[in-house]
GUMISE-635353 format. One record per residue (C-alpha): residue number from 1; residue in one letter; chain; x, y, z. Coordinates in steps of 0.02 Angstrom, whole numbers, plus 50000, padded with zeros to 5 digits. Layout:
BEGIN
[r NUM; A; A; [X; Y; Z]]
...
END
This chain:
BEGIN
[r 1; X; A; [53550; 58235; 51699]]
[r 2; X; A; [53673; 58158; 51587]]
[r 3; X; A; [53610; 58055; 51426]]
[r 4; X; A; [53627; 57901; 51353]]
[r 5; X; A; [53734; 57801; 51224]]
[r 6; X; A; [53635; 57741; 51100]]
[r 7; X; A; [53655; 57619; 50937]]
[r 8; X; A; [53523; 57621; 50782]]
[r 9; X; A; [53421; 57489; 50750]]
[r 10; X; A; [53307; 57550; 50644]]
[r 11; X; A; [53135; 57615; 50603]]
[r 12; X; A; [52973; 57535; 50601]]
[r 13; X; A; [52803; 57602; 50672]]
[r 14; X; A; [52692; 57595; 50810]]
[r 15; X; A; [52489; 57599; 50825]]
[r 16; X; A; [52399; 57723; 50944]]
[r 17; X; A; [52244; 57656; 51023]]
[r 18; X; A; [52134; 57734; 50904]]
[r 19; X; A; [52234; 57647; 50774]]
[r 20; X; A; [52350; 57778; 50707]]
[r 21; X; A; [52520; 57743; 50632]]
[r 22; X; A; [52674; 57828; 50682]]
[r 23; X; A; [52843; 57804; 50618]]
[r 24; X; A; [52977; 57779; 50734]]
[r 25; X; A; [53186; 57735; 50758]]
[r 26; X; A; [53203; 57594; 50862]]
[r 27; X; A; [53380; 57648; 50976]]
[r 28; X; A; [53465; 57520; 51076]]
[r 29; X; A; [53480; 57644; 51221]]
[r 30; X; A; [53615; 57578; 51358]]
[r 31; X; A; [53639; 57490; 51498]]
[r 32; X; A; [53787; 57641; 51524]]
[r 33; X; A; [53928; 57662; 51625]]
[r 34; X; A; [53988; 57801; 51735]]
[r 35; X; A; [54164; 57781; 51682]]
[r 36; X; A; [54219; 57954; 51776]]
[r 37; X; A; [54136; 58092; 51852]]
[r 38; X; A; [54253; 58235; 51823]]
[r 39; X; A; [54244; 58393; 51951]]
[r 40; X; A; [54298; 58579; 51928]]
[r 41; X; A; [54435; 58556; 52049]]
[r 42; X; A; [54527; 58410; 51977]]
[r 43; X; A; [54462; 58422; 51795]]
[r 44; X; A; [54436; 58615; 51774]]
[r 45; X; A; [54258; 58576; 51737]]
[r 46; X; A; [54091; 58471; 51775]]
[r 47; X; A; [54059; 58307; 51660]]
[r 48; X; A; [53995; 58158; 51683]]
[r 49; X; A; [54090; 58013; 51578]]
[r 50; X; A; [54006; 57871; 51489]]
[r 51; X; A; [54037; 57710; 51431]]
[r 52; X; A; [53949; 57599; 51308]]
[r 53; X; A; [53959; 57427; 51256]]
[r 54; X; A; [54121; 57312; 51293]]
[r 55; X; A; [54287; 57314; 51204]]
[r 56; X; A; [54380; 57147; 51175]]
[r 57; X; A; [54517; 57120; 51274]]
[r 58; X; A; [54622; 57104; 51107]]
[r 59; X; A; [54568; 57248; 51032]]
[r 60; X; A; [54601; 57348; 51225]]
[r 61; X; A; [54743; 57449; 51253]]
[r 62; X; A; [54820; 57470; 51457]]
[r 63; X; A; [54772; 57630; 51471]]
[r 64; X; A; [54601; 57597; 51433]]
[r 65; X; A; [54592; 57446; 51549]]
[r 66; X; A; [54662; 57542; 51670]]
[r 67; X; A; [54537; 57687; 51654]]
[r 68; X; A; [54392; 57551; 51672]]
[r 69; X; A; [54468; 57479; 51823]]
[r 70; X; A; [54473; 57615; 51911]]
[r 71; X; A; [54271; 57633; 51884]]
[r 72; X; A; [54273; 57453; 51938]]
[r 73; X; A; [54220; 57376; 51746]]
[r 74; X; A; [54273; 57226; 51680]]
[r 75; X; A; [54318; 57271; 51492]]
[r 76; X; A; [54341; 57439; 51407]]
[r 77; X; A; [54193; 57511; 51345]]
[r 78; X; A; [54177; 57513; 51134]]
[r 79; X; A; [54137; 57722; 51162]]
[r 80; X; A; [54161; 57851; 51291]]
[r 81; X; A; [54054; 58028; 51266]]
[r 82; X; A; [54053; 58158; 51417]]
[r 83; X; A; [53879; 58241; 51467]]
[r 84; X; A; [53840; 58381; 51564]]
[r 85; X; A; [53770; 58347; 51731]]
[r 86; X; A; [53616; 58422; 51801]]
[r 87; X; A; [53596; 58545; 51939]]
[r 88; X; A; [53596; 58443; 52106]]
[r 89; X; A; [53638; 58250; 52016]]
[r 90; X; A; [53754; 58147; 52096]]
[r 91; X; A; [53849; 58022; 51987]]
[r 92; X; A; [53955; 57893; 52044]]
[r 93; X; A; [54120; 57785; 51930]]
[r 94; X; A; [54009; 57597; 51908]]
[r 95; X; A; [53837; 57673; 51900]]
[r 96; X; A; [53714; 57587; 51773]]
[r 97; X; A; [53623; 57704; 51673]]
[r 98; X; A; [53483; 57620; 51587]]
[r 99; X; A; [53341; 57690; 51472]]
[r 100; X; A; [53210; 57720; 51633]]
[r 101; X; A; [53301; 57884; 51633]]
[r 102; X; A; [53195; 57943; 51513]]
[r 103; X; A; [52962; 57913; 51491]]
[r 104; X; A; [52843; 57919; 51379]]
[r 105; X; A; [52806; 58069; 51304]]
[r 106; X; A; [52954; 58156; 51337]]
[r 107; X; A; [53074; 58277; 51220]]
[r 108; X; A; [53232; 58240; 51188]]
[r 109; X; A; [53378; 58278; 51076]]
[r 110; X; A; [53481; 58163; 50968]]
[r 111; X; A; [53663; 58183; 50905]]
[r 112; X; A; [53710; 58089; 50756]]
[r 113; X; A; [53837; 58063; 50601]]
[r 114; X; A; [53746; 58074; 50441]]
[r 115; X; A; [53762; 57943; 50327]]
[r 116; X; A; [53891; 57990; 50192]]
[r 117; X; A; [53838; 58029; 49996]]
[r 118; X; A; [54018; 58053; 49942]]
[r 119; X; A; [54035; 58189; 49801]]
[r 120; X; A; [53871; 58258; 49730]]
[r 121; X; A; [53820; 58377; 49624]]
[r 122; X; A; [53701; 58542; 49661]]
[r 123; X; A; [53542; 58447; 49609]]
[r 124; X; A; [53577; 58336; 49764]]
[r 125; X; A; [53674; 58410; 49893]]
[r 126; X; A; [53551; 58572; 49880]]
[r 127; X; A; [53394; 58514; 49776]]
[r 128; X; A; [53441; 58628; 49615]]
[r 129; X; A; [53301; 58638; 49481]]
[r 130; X; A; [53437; 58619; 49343]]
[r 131; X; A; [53429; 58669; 49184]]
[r 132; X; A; [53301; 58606; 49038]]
[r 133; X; A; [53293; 58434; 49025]]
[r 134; X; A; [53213; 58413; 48873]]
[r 135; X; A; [53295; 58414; 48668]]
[r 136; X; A; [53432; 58322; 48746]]
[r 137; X; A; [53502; 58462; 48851]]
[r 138; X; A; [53667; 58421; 48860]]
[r 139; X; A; [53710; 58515; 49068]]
[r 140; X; A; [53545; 58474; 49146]]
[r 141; X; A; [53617; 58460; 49296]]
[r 142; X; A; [53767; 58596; 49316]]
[r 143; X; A; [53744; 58744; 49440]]
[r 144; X; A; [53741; 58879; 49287]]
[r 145; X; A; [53815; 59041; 49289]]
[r 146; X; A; [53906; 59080; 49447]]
[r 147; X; A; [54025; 59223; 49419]]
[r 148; X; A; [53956; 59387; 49483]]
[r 149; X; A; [54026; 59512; 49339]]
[r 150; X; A; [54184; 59612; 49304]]
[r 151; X; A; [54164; 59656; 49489]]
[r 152; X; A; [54230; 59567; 49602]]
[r 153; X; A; [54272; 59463; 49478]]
[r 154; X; A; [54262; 59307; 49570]]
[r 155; X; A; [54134; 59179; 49656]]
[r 156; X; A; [54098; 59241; 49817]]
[r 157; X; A; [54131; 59125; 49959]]
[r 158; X; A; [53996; 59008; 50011]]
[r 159; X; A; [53907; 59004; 49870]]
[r 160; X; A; [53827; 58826; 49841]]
[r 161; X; A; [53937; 58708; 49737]]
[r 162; X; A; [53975; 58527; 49715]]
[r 163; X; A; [54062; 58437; 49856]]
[r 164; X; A; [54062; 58305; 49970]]
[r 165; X; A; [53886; 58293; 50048]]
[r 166; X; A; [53840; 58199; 50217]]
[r 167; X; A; [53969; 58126; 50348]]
[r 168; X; A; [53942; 58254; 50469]]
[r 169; X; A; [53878; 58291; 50674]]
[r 170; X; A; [53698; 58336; 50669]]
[r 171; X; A; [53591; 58347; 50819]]
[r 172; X; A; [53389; 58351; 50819]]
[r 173; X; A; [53316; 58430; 50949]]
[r 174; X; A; [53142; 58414; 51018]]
[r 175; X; A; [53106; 58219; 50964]]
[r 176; X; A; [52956; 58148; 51050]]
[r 177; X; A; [52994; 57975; 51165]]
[r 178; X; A; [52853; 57854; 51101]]
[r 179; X; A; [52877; 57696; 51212]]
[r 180; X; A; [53020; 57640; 51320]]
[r 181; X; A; [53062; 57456; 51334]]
[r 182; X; A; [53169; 57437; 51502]]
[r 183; X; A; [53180; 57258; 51464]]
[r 184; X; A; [53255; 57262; 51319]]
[r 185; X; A; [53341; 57411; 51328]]
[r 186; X; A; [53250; 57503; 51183]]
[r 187; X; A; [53196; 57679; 51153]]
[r 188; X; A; [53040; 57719; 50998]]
[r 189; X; A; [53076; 57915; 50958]]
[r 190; X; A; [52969; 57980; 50823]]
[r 191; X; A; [53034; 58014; 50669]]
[r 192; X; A; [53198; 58001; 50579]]
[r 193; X; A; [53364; 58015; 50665]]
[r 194; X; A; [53524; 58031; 50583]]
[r 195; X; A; [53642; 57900; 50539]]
[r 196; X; A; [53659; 57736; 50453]]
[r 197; X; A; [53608; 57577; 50546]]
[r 198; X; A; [53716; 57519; 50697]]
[r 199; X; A; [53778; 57693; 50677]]
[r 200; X; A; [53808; 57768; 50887]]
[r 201; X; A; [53717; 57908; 50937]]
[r 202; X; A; [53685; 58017; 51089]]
[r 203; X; A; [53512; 58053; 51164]]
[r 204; X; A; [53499; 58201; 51302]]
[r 205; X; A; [53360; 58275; 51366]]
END
């Protein structure tokens, strides 16, 4: 089955009945589109196209009113992601997809952009020790030593250095569904998920 488009709310937590707490993300979880059901023999492979959210017209260019037309929608969606399509699912351009496609209970996965932490040192990016801290050290926090002799004579590539840390595709797998809210279009996974708020993300099963 293909997933859904999701936005971040949040997190907050919700009570068992025997009164235990568990931290969730709160996902605003569709209604989707089927924008275009693409086929082996016209595409050169199976995907299922979908849309989320509503462009404005202003902001829309003709090609992407066009490609909405054609699945019969009234604005351009804000963002298109292709799924895979289960064995033996049928998919039609117009089709709602809504957050009953997934229950209770269920294991997903979620794609997300991390949020970015710009440049940072080792003791952030990688959770260095660093050096002394005490009598004023004056490089607490450098990497130390990092050239491996007269031979090779060089860093060896890989090695963990300061950079630019977060920003990137991540995907969780195996999150637990807590509660689904059809009604308001809400999905409670447990745990964290990655990304900012309002930040999109993907959620396959």
């Amino acid at each position: 089955m293909p997933g859904l488009i999701g936005k971040k709310i949040g997190m907050t937590r919700v009570f068992t009945e025997e009164g235990r707490a568990i931290p969730v993300t709160v996902l605003e979880a569709g209604p989707c589109s089927v924008v275009q059901v693409k086929t082996p023999g016209t595409d050169g492979y199976a995907a299922v196209q979908v849309g989320f959210g509503a462009r404005k017209l202003k902001r829309s260019n003709k090609a992407q009113l066009g490609h909405a037309a054609k699945a019969g929608l009234d604005a351009a969606p804000r963002l298109v992601r292709e799924f895979e399509p289960g064995a033996g699912d049928a998919y039609e351009p117009g089709q709602q997809l809504t957050v009953e496609l997934f229950e209770a209970g269920q294991r997903v996965r979620v794609t997300g952009v991390t949020k970015g932490r710009g440049f940072q040192g080792v003791v952030k990016r990688y959770g260095f020790a660093g050096r002394p801290a005490s009598h004023g050290h004056p490089m607490s926090r450098t990497p130390g030593s990092m050239g491996p002799g007269t031979d090779p004579s060089r860093v060896i590539k890989g090695k963990k250095l300061p950079g630019r840390m977060g920003g990137k595709r991540k995907t969780i797998r195996n999150m637990e569904v807590v509660q689904v809210d059809s009604e308001r279009n809400l999905l409670f996974i447990r745990g964290g998920i990655p990304g900012s708020r309002n930040s999109y993300v993907l959620i396959r099963k």
